[in-house]
C-alpha positions in Angstrom: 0.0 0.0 0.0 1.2 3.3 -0.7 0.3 6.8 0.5 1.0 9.8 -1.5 3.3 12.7 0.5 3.0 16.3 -0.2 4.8 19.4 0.8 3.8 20.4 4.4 5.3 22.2 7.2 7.6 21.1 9.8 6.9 21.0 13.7 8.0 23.6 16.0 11.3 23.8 17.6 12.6 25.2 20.6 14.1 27.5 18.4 10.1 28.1 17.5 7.9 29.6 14.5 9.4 33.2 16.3 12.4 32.2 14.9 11.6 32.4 11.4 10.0 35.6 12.0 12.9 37.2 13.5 15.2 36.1 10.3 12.0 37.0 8.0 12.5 40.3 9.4 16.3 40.3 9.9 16.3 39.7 6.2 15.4 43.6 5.6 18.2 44.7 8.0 21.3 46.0 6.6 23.6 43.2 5.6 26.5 43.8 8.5 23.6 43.4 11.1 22.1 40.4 9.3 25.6 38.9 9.4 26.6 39.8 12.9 22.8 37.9 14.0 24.1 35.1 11.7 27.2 35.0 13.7 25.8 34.9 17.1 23.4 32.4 16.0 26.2 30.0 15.1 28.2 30.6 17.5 25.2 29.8 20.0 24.6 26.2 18.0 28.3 25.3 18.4 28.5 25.7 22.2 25.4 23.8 22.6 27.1 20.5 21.1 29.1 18.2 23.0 32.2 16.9 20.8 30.4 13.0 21.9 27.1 13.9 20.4 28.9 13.7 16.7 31.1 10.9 17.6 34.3 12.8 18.3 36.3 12.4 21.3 36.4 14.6 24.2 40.1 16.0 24.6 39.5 17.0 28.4 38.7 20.8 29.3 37.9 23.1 26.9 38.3 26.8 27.0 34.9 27.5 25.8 31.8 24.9 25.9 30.8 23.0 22.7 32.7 21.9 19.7 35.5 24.0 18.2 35.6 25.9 14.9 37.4 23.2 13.1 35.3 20.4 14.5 32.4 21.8 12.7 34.4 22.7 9.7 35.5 19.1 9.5 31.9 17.9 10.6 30.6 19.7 7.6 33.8 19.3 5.4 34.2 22.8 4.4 36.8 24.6 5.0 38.4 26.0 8.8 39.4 29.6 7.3 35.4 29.8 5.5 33.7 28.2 8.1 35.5 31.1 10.5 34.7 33.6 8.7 31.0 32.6 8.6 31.0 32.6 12.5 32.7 36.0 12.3 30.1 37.8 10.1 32.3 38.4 7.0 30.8 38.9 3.8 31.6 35.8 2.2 29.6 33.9 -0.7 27.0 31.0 0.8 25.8 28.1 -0.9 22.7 26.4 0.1 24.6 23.2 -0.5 27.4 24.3 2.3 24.6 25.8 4.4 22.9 22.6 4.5 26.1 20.9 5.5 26.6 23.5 8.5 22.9 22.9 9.6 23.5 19.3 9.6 26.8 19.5 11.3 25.4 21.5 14.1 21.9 19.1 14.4 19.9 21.9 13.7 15.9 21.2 13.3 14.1 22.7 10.6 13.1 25.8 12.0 16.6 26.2 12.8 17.8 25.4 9.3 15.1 27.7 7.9 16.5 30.7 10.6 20.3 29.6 9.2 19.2 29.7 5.5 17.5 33.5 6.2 20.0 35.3 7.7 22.9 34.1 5.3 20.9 35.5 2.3 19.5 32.2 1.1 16.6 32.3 1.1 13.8 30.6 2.7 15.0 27.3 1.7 12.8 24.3 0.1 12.6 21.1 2.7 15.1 18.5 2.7 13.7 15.1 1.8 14.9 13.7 4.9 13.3 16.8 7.0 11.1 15.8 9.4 7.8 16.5 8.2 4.1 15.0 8.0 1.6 16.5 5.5 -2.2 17.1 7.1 -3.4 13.9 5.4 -1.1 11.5 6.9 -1.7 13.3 10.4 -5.1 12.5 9.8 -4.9 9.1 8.8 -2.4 8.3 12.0 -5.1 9.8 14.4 -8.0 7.5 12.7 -5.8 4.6 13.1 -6.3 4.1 16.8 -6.9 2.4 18.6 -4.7 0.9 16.4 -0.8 2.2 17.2 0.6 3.9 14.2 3.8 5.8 13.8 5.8 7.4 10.9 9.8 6.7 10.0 12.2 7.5 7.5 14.8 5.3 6.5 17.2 7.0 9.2 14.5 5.7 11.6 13.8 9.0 12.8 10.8 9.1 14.6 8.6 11.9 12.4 5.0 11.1 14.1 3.0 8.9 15.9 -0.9 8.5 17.1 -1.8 8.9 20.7 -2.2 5.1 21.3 1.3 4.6 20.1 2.2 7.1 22.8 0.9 4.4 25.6 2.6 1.4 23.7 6.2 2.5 23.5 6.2 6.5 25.1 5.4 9.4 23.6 8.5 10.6 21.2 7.6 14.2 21.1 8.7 14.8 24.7 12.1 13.8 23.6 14.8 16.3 22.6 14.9 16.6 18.8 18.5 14.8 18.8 16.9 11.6 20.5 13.7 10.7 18.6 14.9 7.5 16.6 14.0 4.1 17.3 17.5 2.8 17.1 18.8 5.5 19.4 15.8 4.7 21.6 16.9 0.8 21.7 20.4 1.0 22.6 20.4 4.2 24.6 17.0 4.2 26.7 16.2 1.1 28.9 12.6 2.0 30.0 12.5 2.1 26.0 14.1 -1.3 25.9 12.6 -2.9 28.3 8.9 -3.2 26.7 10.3 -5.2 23.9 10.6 -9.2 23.8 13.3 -9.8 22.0 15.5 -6.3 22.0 18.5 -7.9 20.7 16.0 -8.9 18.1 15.1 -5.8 17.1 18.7 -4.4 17.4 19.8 -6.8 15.1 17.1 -6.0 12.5 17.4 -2.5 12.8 20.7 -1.9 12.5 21.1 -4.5 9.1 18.3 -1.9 7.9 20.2 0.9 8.4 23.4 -0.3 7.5 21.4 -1.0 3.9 19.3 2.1 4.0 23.0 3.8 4.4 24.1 2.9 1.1 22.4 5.6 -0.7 23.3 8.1 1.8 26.9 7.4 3.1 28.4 10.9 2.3 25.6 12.7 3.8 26.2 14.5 7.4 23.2 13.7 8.9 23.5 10.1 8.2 27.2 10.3 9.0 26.3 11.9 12.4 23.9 9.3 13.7 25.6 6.4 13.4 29.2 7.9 14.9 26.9 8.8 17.7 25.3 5.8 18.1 28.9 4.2 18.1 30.4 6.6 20.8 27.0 5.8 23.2 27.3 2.2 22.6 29.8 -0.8 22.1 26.4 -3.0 21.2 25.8 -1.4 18.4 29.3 -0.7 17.4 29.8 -4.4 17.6 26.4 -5.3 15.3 27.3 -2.6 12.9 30.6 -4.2 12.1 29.3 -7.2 11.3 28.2 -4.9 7.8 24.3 -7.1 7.9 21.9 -5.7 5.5 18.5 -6.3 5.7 15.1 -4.8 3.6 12.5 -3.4 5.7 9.7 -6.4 5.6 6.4 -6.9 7.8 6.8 -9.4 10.8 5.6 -9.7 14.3 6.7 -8.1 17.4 6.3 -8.8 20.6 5.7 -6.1 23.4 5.7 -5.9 27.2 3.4 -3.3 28.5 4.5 -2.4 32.2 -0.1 -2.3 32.7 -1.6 -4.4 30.4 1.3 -7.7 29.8 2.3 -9.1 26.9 1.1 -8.2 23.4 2.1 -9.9 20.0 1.5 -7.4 17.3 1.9 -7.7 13.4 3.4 -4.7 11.8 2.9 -3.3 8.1 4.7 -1.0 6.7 3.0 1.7 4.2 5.0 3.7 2.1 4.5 7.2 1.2 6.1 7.7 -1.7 7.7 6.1 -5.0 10.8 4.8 -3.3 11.5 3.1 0.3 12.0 5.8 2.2 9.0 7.4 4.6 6.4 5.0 5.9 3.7 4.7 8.1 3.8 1.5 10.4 0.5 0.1 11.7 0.2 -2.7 14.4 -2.8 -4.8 14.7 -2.9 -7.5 17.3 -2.0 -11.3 16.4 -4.4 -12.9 18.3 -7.2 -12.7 20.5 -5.6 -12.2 24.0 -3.5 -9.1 22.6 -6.4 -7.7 21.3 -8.1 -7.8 24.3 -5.1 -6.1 26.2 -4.6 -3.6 23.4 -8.8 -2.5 23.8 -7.9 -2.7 27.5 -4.8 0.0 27.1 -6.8 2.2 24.7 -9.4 2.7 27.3 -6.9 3.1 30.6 
């Protein structure tokens, strides 16, 4: 089955909608006081970042919080001396290819991207495909779902949305910081998350072949890049599975759950795509027999 995607626009950020306001209007400002906003703005992202969020090590105390100039240069391959001068406000040239580099390099969320892409003259810039966005039909469709649970992926297994009864299955994602809502993060970094699977090694296993597949198209992009060093710095588990270099395609199955109120609950999973190629899909799960349906009506109504 296959759903249709259409352009949509992303959720808020703690950066917010204000944000894009602010550049919207920054944009009319004389360029030296766009730039010097543009400069402070970076310069705020960097701090934020611990070198072991982007899988690079920590060299002891640092001067000033957050990743250094060079790290981000390197992050987002681009030059030290350019990236530099983009923190200091120069008037330099900027490519919406190198921007989205930057934005990537410094995890920025799409409001942040858009605020990045304003103030360096850019533009308000057209989503990226792996943005994480839902159009208004595919909101709706999750919602009529339950109580069915029902969430949204991309092939990065970022976690783009989910219905409220997936909320009470596995948690609710949206209460997570933007860095942390991906299922494979989730399994080898959370163990509340962990612990209502079955088989977790299970689904490690699987996940991580799919990635490591999924990868393949996407192996000189940052954000890609990013995850998976990550994921390798936060856990030997996975840094083990993922050099065993397993691919796997992303099938239907079963899964097995253990709700901390309601028990045990074996669930078939489909995946629906929504678009041409394998990349965003919605997951349903409908229950396997009739004891997990019974638990799954009994969690619905709690």
């Amino acid at each position: 089955m296959r759903i249709t995607n259409s352009p949509t626009t992303a959720p808020v950020s703690p950066v917010g909608a204000a944000a894009g306001t602010a550049a919207a209007a920054m944009a009319s400002s004389p360029p030296d006081v766009r730039r010097q906003e543009l400069a402070a703005f970076l310069r705020s992202r960097r701090e934020r970042i611990l070198p072991e969020q982007v899988g690079l090590p920590s060299t002891g105390r640092r001067r000033t919080p957050g990743l250094r100039r060079e790290e981000v240069a390197q992050l987002a391959a681009v030059g030290v001396t350019w990236y530099t001068w983009l923190e200091q406000g120069r008037d330099i040239q900027v490519s919406g290819q190198v921007l989205e580099a930057v934005s990537r390099a410094l995890l920025l969320d799409p409001n942040e991207r858009t605020h990045l892409y304003i103030l360096a003259g850019a533009g308000n810039p057209t989503p990226s495909s792996d943005c994480p966005v839902v159009t208004p039909v595919v909101r709706e469709i999750l919602d009529k779902l339950s109580p069915l649970p029902a969430w949204v992926l991309n092939s990065r297994y970022d976690v783009l949305a989910h219905n409220d009864m997936f909320a009470r299955l596995l948690g609710d994602f949206s209460q997570l910081p933007f860095e942390e809502r991906n299922l494979i993060w989730q399994l080898f970094a959370d163990q509340s998350f962990q612990a209502r699977w079955l088989d977790v090694d299970g689904a490690r296993r699987q996940t991580v072949a799919r990635l490591r597949s999924a990868m393949a198209e996407h192996v000189a992009e940052p954000t890609w890049k990013t995850l998976v060093a990550r994921l390798r710095q936060a856990s030997p588990d996975f840094e083990e599975m993922w050099q065993r270099h397993e691919v796997a395609a992303g099938d239907n199955g079963v899964k097995g759950f253990n709700h901390p109120e309601v028990g045990v609950l074996w669930l078939d999973y489909t995946n629906m795509w929504l678009g041409p190629r394998r990349g965003n899909r919605l997951v349903t799960y409908t229950p396997s027999d009739a004891e997990s349906r019974a638990r799954l009506e009994r969690l619905a109504r709690g």
